[in-house]
MARMAR-127279 format. One record per atom (N, C-alpha, C): residue in one letter; x, y negated, z negated. Coordinates in pm, whole numbers, plus 50000, padded with zeros to 5 digits. Layout:
BEGIN
AXYZ ...
END
This chain:
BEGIN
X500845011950000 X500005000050000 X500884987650000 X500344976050059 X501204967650060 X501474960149968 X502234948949907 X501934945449821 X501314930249853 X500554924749720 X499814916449771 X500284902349773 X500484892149874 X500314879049845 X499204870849878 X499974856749838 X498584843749906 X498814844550011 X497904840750091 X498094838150234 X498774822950253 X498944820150356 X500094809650355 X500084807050527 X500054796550533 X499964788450704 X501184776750715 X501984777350792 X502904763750786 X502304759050987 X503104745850972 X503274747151120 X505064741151125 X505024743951269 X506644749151273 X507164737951416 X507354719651421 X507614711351512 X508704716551588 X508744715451691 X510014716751792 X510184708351900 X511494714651945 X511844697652032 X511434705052177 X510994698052285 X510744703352392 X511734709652487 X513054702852465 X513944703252512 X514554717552486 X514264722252354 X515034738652303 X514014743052361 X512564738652433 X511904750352507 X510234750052374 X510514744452288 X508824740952199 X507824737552294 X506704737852260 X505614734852318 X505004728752217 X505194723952096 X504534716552021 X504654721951875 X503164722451787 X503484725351688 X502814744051711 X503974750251632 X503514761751624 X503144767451480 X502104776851465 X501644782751354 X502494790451344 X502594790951237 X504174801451145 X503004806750999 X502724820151010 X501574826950875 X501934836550821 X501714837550720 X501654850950630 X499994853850577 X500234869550578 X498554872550503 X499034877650407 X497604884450306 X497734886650177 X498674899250213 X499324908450341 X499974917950287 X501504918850283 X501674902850334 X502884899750362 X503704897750501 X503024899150551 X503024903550744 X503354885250766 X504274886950833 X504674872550901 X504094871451055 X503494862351086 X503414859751208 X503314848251283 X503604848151474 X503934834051457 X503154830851585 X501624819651557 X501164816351704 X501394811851792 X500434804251880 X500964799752022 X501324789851979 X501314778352029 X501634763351974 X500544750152000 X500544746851928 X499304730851961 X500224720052036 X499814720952170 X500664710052218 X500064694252216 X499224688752119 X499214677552122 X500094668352007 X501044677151989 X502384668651915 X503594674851959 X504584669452038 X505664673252103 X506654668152033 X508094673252032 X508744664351989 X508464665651795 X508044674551743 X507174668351617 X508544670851514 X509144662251487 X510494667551414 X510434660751266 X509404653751261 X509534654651111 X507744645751099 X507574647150998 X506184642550948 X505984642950801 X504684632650780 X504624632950626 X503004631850600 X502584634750518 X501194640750477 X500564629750360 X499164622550407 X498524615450332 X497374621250261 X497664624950147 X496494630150043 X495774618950057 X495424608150049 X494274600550006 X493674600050153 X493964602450301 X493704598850416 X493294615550454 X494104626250409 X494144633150467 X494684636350589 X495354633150640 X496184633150769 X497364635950741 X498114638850888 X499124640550896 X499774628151011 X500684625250972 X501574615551085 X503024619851122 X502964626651246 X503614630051297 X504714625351401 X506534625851390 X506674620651482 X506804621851627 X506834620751706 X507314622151919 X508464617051927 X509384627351931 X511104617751906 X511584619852063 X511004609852165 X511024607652256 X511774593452281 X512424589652366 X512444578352440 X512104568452376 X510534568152452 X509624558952456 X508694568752304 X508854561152195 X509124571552080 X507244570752019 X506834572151982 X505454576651920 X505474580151805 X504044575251719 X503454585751583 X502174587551621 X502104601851580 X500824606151603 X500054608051470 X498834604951474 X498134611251341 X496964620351346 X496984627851311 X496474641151353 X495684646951184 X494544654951214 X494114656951088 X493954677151095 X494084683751029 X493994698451037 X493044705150932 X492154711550974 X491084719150963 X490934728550982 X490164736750917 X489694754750969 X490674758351071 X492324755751023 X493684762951149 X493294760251276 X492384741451267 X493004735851377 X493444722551418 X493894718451496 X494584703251512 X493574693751588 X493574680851528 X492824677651615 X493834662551618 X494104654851728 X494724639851709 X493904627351669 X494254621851604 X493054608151577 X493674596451670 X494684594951684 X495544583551728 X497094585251757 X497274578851830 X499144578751915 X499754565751931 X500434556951855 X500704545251819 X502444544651856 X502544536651996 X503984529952005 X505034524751850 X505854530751854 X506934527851758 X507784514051772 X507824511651941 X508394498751969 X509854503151932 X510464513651930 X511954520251889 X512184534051921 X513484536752018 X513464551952042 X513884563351987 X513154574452016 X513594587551919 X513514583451792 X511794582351754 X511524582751598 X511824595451542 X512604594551408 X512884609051361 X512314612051201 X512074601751175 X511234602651025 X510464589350986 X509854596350863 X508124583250884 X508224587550759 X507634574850688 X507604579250491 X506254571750499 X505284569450358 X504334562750325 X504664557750198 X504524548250191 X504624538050053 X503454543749958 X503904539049795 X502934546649708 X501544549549720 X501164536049759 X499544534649783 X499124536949894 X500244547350021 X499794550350070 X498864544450190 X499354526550174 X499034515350298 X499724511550411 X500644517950358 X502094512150505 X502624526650539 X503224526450653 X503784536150693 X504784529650781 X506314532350702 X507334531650857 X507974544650879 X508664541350989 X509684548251069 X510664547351118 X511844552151110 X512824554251145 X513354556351284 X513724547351395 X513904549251532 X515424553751516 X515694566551568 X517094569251587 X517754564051674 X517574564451776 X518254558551928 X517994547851911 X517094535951865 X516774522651853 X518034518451747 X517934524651617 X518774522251599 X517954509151500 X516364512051451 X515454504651422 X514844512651280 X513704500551205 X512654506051138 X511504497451203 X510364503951173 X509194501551246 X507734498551085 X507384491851088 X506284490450941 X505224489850969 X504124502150958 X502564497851059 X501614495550910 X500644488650893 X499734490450789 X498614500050852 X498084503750752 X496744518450734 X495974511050727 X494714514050786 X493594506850753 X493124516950611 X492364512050522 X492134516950362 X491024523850426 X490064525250511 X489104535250524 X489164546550584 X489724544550709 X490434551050766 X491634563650815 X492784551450720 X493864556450708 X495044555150887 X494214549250989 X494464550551110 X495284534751110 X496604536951187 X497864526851209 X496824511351263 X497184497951238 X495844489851265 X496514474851229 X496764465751347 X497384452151378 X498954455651402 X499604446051373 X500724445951477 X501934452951410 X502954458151480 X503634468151461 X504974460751415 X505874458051291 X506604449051306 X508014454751323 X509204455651344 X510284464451346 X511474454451349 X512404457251265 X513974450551239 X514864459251298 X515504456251389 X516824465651450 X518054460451394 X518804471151364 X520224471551318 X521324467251423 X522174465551435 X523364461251500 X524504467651434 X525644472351523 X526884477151455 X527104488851547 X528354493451483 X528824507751502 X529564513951418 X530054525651444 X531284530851356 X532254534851426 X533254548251336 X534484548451376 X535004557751476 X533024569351437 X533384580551532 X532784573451673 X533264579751792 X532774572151910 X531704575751970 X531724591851951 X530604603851978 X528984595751911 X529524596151763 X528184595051662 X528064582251651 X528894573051656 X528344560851574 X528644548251687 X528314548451830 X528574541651896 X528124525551893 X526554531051816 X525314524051767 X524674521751630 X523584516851643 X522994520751522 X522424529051491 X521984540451426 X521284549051425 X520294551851300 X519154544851269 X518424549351195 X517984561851169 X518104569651037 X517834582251047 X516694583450937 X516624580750845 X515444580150727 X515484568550662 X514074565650582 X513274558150557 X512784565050429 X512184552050359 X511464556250267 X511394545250116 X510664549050090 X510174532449962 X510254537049819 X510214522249765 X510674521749631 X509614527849581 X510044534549434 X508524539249376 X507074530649343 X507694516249290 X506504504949294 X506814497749410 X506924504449500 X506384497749667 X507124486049717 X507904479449662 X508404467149681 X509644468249738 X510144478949804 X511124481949892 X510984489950000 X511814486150102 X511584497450212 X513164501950188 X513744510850200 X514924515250204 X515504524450351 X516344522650419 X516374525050539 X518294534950521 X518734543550579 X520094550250632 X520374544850752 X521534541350769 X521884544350932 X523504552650926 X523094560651037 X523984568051045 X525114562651145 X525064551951220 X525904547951314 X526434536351259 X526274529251154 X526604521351097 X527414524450975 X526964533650884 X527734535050772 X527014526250679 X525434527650678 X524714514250594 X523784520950521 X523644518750375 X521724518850367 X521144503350357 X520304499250400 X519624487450438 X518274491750367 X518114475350279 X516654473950217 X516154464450273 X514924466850271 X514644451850270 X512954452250174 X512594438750205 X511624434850056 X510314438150081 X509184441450060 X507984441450114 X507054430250031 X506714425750041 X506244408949990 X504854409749941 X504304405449907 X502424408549872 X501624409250010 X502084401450114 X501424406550232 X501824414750265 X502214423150249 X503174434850325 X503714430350417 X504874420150434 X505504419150521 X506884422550508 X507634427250607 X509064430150603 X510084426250616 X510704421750481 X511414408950433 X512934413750586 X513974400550572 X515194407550647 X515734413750559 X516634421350633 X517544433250593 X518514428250508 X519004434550395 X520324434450350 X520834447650361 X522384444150335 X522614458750316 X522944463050195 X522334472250125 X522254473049996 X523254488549930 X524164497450045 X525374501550026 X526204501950150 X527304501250117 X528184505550243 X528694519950221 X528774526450356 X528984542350322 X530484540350325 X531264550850337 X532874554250369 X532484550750514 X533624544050587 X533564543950715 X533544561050789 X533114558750841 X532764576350947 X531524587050886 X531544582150784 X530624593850681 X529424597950746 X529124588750805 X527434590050870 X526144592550757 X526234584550691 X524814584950607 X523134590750685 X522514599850643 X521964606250665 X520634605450649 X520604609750494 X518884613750454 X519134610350242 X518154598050218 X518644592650101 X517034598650024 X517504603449902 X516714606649825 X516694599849672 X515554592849623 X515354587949499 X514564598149337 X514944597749288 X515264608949178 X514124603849129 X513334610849107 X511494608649093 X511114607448952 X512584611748863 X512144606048708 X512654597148643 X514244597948724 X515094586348676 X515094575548774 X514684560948714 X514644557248792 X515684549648853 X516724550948827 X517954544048872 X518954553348955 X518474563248994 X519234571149024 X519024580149146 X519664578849300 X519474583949380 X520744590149441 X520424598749585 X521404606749589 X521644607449755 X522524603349841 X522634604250006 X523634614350023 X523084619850112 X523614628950232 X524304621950338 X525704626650337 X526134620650435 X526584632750541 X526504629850681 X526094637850778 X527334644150775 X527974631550872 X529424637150911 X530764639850838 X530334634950706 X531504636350558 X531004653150533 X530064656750508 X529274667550470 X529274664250344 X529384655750233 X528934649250122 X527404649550050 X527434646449930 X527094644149865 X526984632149744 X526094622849764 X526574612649697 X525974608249570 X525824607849438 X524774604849355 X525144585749332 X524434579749357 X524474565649367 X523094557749223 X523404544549159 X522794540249073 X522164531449174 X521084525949155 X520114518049217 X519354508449116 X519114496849187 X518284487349138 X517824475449251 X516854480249244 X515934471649333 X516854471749502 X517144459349507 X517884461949674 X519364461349710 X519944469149571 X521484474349536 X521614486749544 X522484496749566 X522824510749531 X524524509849498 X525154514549415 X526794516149392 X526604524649284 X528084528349201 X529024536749148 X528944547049187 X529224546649343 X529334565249403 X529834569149318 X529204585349307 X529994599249280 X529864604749367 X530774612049453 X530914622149565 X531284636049575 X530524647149601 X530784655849606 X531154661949688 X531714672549795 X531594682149899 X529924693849905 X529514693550002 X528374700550023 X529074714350074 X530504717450097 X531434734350128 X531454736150025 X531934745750060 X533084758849991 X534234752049957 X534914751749840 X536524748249805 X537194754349925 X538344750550015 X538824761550124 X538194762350248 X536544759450252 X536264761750388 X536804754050500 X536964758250602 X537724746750751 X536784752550836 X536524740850893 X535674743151035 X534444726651070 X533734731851146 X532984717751209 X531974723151121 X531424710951070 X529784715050997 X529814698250943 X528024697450975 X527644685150960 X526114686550873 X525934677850799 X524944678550708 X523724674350786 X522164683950715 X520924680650719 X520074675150629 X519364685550580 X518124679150521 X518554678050372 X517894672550288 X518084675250158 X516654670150067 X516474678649964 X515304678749879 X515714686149748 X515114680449650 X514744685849480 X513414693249465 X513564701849352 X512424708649338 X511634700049240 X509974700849172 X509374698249124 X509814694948978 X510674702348934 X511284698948754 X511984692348777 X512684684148897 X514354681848877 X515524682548880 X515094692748834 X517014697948827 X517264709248929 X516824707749017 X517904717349110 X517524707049254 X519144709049326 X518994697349432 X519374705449544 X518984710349677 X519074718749776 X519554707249885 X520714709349975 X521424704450064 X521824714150202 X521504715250340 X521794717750427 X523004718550505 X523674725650535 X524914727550586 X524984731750770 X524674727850889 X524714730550982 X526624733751032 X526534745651076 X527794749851086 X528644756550964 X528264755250840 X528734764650738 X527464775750762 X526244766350781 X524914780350815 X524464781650678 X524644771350587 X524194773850445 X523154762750407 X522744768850315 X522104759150202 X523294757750035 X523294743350028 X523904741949865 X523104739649802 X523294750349730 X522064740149557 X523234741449452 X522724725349430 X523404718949282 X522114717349144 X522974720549007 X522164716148933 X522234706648930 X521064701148844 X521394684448773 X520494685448637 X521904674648612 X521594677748423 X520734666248412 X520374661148264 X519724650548207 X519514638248257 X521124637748331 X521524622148382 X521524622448513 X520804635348592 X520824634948708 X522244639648778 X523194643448713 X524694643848796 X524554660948821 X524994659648965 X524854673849028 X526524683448999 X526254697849015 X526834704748987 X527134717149066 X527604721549152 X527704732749238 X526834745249183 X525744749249198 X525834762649152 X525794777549286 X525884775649366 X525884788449516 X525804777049661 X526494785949735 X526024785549881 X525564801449921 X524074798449996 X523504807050047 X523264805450182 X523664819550279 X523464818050384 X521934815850398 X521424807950540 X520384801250587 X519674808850637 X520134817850674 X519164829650763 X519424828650915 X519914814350930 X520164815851111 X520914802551141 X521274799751245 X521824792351302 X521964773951293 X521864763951230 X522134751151203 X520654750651170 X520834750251026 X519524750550982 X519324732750949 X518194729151035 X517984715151040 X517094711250891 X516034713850897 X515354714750792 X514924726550692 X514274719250598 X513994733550501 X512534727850417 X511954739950348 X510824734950293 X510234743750199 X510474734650047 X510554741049958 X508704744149932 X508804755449909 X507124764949872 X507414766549728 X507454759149589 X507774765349512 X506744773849452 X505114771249434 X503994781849415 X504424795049453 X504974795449636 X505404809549683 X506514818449591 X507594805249567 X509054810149513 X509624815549678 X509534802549795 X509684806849861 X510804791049941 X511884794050016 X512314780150110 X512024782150245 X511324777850302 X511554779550457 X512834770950566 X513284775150621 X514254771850650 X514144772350809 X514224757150887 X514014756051062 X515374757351106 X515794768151136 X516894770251201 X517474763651361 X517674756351389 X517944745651541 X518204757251636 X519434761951629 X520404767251747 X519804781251723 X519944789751653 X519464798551661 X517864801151693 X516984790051670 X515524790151743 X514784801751634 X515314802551507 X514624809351393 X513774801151263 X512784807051219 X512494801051082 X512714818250964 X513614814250893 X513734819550791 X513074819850665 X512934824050571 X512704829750447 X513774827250340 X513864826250233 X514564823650145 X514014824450012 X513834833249896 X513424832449772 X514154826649683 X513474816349600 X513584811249509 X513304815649397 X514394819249325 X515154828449158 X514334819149079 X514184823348920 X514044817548801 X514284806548792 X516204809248814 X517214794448781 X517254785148876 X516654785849013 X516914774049128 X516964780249211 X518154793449176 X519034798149310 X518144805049412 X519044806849558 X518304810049656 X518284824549661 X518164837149755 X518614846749813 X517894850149908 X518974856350054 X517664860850154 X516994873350146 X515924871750253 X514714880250196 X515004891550339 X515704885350468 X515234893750551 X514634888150681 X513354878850625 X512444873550715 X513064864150789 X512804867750926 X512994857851003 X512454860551141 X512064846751182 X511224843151271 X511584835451395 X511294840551535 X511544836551647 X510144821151671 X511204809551661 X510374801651678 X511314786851809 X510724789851954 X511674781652048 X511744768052011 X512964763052017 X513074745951998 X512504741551838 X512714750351742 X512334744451599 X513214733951537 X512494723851464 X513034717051421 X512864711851337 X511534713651279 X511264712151149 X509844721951084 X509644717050960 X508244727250895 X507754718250769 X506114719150854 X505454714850716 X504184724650675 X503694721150584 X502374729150470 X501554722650582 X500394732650604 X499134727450642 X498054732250566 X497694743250505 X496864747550465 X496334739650332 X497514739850222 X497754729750102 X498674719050099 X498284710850179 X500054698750188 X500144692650039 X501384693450074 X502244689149908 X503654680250000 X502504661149987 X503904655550021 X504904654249905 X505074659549832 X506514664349764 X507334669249836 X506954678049911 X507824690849973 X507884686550103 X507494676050166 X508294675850316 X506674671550378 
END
């Protein structure tokens, strides 16, 4: 007999280019059976998205060119689009929502931009004019940082910041959000190491002074103090192995629900790091676990399941990963043929905690 679980629905974005057709259903039933559907092609491109409990929707990005958010709402395992709103910036690659859940920006990679749309409160649907600040600069690598490259986004806990990465710059950039919601100019509120490529910045959801960046091309780890539209006294870690040599560049990164355990992406080591973190937030090596497959771009913590999902890029897999007692990872086995993946979110129960 099998044994029993919850059933469980993700969908699984890919880029068109690895050969996606949109978003694909990625399921498990109560007997554990993985399986993976056709794909909903009215979100292409869908490489990262974020989920409005009070709207119910999803906003999805089109990391195209001529770059797009889509907002889309999901029902009885199906998609339906509400709206497709110009970014005015190319290759959007991530979209956050401010607390209350009224603003929504985005991150133009190739622009090299952020983008700030307001929600209408009944609605929830993108509504008046689209405003966007572009970066200027470069860095040292010639490949990566020719430009600017906005890569994530995302706001202060009482709303009064937008906080922006660029990876072609070596910047995180704030800027102010005002009582009209308007989007003050930019400062730059850290400078990375020249070349590092700042990545994907995360704010520590209990402490409030205390956040933590991923830097791409360092493969780093950074725990940084914050206040308002400042960040300094790096601490820096390595996201390897003591000893490892080779090319590997950092992805995604996320904390679990208590805190203390901090999960980091390794494309080209093929791992995941999880660090503890103590009282004060300062991280601590505890394993590298292989990913299950090939440059694992994103990941997505299920902790109800005791489960990580993991969007494998190059290898065109979504993996499995159980989550131990203590944090730690181990693989399960599972893995899944999914073309052009690139990222994964909850549809059935969204938990914007988790991605």
């Amino acid at each position: 007999m099998d044994e029993h679980h919850s059933a469980l629905c993700l969908g699984a974005g890919t880029y068109r280019g690895g050969g996606g057709r949109g978003v694909y259903a990625v399921c498990r039933d109560a007997g554990g059976r993985w399986t993976t559907a056709d794909a909903y092609d009215g979100a292409l491109n869908a490489s990262f998205s974020v989920y409005s409990a009070r709207h119910g929707l999803h906003y999805i990005v089109d990391e195209r060119a001529s770059g797009r958010v889509g907002v889309f709402r999901y029902r009885d395992r199906g998609w339906s689009k509400l709206a497709s709103v110009a970014t005015n910036g190319a290759a959007p690659c991530h979209v956050a929502l401010d607390p209350r859940e009224s603003l929504l920006a985005v991150a133009n990679y190739a622009g090299g931009s952020v983008s700030l749309m307001r929600l209408d409160a009944r609605t929830g649907l993108p509504t008046g004019r689209v405003e966007v600040s572009a970066n200027s600069g470069s860095g040292p690598n010639p490949q990566r940082q020719e430009g600017p490259h906005a890569h994530w986004v995302g706001f202060s806990g009482d709303g009064r910041w937008l906080y922006q990465t660029d990876l072609g710059t070596d910047e995180v950039l704030a800027f102010a959000i005002d009582g009209d919601a308007e989007l003050g100019p930019p400062r730059r509120a850290y400078a990375a190491p020249p070349g590092s490529g700042p990545r994907h910045l995360l704010l520590h959801p209990r402490l409030d002074r205390v956040a933590y960046l991923a830097s791409e091309l360092a493969s780093t780890l950074t725990t940084l103090d914050h206040a308002g539209g400042a960040f300094g006294d790096p601490r820096t870690v390595s996201t390897l192995p003591d000893g490892w040599h080779g090319e590997n560049i950092v992805a995604h990164l996320g904390m679990n629900r208590a805190a203390d355990r901090l999960y980091v992406s390794n494309r080209g080591h093929d791992s995941i790091a999880v660090f503890a973190l103590d009282a004060a937030g300062t991280p601590t090596l505890l394993q590298h676990v292989p990913a299950g497959g090939t440059f694992p771009r994103f990941f997505l913590l299920l902790e109800d399941e005791r489960l990580m999902m993991v969007a494998n890029e190059k290898s065109q897999t979504v993996s499995a990963l159980a989550i131990g007692d203590d944090g730690r990872l181990s693989t399960t086995g599972v893995t899944l043929p999914v073309p052009g993946v690139a990222y994964l979110l909850r549809v059935d129960h969204p938990n914007p905690l988790s991605g």
